[in-house]
N, C-alpha and C positions, 0 to 999 in steps of 0.2 A: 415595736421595741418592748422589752420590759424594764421597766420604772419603776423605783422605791422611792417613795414618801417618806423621810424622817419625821415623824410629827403628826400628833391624833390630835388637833385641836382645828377650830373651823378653817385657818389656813392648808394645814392637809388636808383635811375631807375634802374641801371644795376645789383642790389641785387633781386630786385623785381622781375624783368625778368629773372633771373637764377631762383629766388623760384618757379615762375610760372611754368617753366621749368619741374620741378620736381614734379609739379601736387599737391603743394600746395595753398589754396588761399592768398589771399595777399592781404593787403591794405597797402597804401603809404599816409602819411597826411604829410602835408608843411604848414608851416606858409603865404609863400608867394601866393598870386591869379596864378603864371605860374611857371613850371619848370624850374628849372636852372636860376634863377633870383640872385643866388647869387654869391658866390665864381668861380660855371661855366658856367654863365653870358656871361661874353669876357676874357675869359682866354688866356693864350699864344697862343693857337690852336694848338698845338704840342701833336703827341704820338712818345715821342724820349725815349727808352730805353735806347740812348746816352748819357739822362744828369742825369743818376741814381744815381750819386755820391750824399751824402747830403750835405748838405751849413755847418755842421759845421766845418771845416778844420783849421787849426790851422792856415793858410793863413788867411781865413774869420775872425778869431776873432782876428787877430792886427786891419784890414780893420777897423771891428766896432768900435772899443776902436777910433781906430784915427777919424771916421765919426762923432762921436756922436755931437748929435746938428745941424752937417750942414745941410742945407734943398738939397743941389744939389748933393748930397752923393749918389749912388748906394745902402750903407747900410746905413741905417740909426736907432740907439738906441734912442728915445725920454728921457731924464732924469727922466722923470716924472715916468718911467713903469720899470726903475731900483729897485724900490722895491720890484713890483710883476716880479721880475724874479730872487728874489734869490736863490731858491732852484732848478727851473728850469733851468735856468741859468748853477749853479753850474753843472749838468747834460749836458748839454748842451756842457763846456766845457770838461769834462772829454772824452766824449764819438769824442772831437773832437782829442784825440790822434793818429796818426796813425795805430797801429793795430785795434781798431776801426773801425777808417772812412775804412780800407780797407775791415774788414769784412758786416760792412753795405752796402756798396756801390754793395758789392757783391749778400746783401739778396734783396736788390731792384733789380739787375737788373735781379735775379733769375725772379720776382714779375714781371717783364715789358716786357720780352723778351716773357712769358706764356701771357701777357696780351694781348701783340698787336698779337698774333696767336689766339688768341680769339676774336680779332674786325674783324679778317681777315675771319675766319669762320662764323661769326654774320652779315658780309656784303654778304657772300653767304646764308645764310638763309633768311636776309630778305632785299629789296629795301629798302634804306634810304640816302637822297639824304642831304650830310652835308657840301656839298663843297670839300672831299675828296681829298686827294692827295697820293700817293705814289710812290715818288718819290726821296725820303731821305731827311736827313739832313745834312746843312753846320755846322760848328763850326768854328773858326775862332781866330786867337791869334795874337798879337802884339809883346810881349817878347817871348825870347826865354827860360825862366824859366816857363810863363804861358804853351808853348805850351809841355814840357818833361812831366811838372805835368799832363796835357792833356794823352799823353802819355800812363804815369804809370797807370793811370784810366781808360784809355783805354784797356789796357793789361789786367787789372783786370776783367770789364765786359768781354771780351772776351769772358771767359772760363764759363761766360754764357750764352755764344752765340750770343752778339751783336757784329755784326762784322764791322771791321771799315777800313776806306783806308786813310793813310796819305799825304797831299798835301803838295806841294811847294806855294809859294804865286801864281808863274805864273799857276799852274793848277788848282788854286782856281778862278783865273779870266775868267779858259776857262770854268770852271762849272757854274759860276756864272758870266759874263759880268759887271752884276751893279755892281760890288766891283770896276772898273778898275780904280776908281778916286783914291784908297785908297791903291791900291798893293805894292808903297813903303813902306809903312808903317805895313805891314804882315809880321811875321815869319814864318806860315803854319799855317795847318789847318786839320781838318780829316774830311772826307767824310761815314755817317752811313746810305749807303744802304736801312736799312728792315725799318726806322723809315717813319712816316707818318705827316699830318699834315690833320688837315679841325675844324671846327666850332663846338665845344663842344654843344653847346645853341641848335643849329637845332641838332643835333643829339638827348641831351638830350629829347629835347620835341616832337622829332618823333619816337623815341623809346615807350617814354611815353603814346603817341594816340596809338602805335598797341598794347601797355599792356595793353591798355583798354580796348581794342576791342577782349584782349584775357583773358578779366574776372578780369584783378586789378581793382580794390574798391580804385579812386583816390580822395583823400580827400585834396585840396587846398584852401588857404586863413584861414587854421584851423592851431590854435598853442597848443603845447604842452606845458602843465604849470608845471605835476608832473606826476612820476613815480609809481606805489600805487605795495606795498608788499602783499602777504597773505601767511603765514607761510615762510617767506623768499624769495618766487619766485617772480618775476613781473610780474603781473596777467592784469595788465591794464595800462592803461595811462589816468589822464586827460584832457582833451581838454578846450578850451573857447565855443567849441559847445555842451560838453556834455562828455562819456567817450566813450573808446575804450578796449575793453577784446580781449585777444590772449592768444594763445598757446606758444609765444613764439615776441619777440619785438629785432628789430636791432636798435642800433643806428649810425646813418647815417647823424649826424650833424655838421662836420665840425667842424670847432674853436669851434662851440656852445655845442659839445658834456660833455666836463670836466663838463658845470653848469648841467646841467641833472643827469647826473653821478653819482655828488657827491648827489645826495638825497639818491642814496642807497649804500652809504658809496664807492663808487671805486673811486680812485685818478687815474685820465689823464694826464702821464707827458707831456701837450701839452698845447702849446700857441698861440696864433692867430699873426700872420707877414702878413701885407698887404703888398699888390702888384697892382700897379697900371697898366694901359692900356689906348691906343689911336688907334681907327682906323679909319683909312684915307679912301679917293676916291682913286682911283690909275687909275680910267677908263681911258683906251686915252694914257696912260703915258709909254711910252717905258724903261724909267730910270729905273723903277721898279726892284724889285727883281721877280725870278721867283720860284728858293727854297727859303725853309724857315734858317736861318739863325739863329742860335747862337753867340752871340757877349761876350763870357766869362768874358772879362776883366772887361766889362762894365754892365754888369749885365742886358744887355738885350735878347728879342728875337724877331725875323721878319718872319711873315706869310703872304703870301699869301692865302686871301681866296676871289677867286673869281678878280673880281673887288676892292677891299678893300684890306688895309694892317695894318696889326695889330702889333704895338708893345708894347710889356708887360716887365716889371720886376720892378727890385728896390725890396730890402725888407727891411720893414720899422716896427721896433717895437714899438709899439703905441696903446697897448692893445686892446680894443674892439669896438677903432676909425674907423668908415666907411667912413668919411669926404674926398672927392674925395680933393685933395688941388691939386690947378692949380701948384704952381710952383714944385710939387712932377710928374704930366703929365707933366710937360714943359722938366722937367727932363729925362723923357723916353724918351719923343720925341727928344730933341737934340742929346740924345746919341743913338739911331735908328737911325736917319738919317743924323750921322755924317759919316755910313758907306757909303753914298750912294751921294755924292755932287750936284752932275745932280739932283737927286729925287728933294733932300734938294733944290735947285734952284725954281723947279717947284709944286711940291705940295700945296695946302692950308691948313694949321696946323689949322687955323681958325675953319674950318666947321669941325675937329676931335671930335667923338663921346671919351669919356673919361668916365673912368673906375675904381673905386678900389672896392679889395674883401679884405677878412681876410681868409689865406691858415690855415690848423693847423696842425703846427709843433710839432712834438715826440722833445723831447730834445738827441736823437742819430739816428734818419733820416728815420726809415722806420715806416710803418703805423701801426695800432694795429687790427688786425682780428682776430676774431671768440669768444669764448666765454668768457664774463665778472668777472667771479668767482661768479655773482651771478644768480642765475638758472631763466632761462627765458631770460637773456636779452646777447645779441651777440651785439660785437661791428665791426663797419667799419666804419675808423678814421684816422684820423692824415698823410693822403698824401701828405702834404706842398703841394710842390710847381709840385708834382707826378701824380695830380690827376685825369685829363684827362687818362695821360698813364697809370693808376692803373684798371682807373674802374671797365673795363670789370674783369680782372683777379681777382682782393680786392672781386667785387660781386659774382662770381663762386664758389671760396674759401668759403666762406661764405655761401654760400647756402648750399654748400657738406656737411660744417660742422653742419649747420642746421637739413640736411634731412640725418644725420647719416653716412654718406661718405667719403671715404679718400680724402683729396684735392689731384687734379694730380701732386703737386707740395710741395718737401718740405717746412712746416710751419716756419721751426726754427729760430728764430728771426723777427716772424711776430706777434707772438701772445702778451697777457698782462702779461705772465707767465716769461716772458724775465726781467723784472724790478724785478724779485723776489718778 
């Protein structure tokens, strides 16, 4: 068959490259002139099956209710986007009860645990040089109620297979050194083994060259404006350059997917939560972190990639604002580098390249794959803040179900069929 890709960021590539796989053709069209320019751009740089739990916990929504309005907030509600989140919203909360949050927590980390065994198998197939790391991940906790909840979430992925080691403050500073400014102030922390880390953006866009090289039809700087019906299926798309016909169309567009969507009637319980990012020099600088680090309380995360340390989080509701705001990066960065005092001492926050996307959040936390309810068009969607760790897996899934194949992996509570 021939396939169109809506979307150049690591959810398409890595759909594309499974479809290829399977000896169908493929075109992939993006709005933007380069891959990955948007949401996985400067993402976390994290594949942690570790932090599969979703953001909405009935912890997270006192957190918001009390943040809203402050600019220095971890979580941040804009007042203005309380409208357009009522019915979402409502969603949003329900799904943050705990049986719930424990059964999603569990369908993601089904989702993340297949997925990173699949980047694992994908780096023996082909050379691709992203700054890679494996070598795990820290997570890290202050209270002693953040780190049980920890814990219980931990216990819960388990059993699908993300295995975890629980640390004392002092064996958190012999794994990690740079925290040694900060070890009174640790309750513990867990140690996840199989989790990886390296550079979305190079990966994305090196993946992308060898799908070209292996027959994708890459169509960049072209926007998709409308979906076009013929007897009910989606038979095309048009473009600003003209149109595009398939056999069949993914959509693959992040926060942007719900406006598409709704042309042929499907509702996306999904909302755009920005997330900002700053990455540093670190060349020369012993202080540094060497893992990547989870900072739970504080809603951030710390990568090393390379020379460079990247830190990302904050989620900040503020509908379909891309507006990078310095004091929203001033805010990552003090709370990144309040782990680390020596860094904080010595770095230049000055010359930080700075960052925000729009993730898009399911209002109950795991993504929405495979087929739309309406014929022709497949969805790969809504990974919040997952998306790095989904890709590979989300695009596989997708494909299978594309080219008529079971996925290797139960679907249930992955699909659109889930919202009834």
């Amino acid at each position: 068959m021939h396939i169109t890709v809506i979307g150049g960021g690591l959810v398409g590539v890595t759909t594309a490259w499974y479809l290829l796989d399977e000896g169908h053709s493929v075109t992939l069209v993006d709005r933007a002139e380069e891959l990955a320019s948007e949401a996985s751009h400067a993402n976390g740089a994290m594949l942690h099956a570790s932090h599969a739990e979703p953001w909405n916990t009935p912890r997270a929504i006192g957190q918001l209710l009390r943040w809203i309005g402050r600019e220095d907030s971890p979580l941040l509600l804009r007042p203005r986007e309380i409208p357009h989140l009522a019915g979402w919203g409502l969603g949003f909360l329900r799904y943050s009860r705990p049986h719930h949050h424990a059964r999603n927590t569990a369908v993601n980390a089904r989702l993340a645990v297949y997925s990173l065994a699949l980047m694992r198998a994908l780096e023996q197939q082909v050379t691709i040089d992203y700054t890679q790391r494996h070598e795990g991940i820290l997570k890290i906790f202050r209270s002693s109620e953040e780190l049980e909840t920890a814990r219980a979430d931990s216990a819960l992925m388990a059993d699908a297979g993300v295995r975890h080691e629980a640390l004392t403050p002092e064996q958190i500073i012999d794994r990690e050194p740079a925290l040694a400014g900060i070890e009174s102030s640790l309750s513990g922390g867990f140690f996840y083994p199989d989790d990886a880390s390296g550079d979305a953006r190079l990966f994305c866009q090196r993946l992308g060259e060898l799908a070209s090289r292996r027959g994708l039809d890459l169509r960049l700087g072209e926007s998709v404006h409308r979906l076009q019906r013929r007897d009910g299926r989606v038979h095309a798309v048009e473009t600003d350059r003209g149109r595009i016909e398939s056999d069949a169309f993914v959509l693959a567009t992040g926060a942007e997917a719900p406006r598409l969507a709704r042309q042929v009637g499907i509702h996306l319980p999904i909302r755009p939560v920005k997330g900002y990012s700053a990455t540093l020099s670190v060349a020369g600088l012993e202080s540094a972190p060497r893992l990547p680090i989870i900072d739970d309380g504080r809603k951030v995360v710390i990568t090393r990639l390379g020379d460079q340390l990247r830190i990302a989080g904050t989620a900040e509701f503020a509908g379909y604002d891309k507006t990078v705001r310095p004091k929203r990066v001033a805010t990552v960065l003090h709370q990144g580098l309040a782990n680390f005092p020596a860094l904080a001492a010595e770095v230049d926050t000055a010359t930080a390249d700075r960052w925000a996307c729009l993730r898009p959040m399911t209002m109950d936390g795991p993504p929405i794959l495979g087929e739309s309810g309406t014929p022709g068009l497949y969805l790969n969607t809504g990974a919040g803040h997952l998306g790095w760790t989904f890709a590979a897996g989300a695009g596989r899934v997708v494909a299978d179900m594309i080219s008529g194949r079971v996925p290797a992996i139960d679907t249930t509570g992955l699909t659109l069929d889930r919202y009834g």
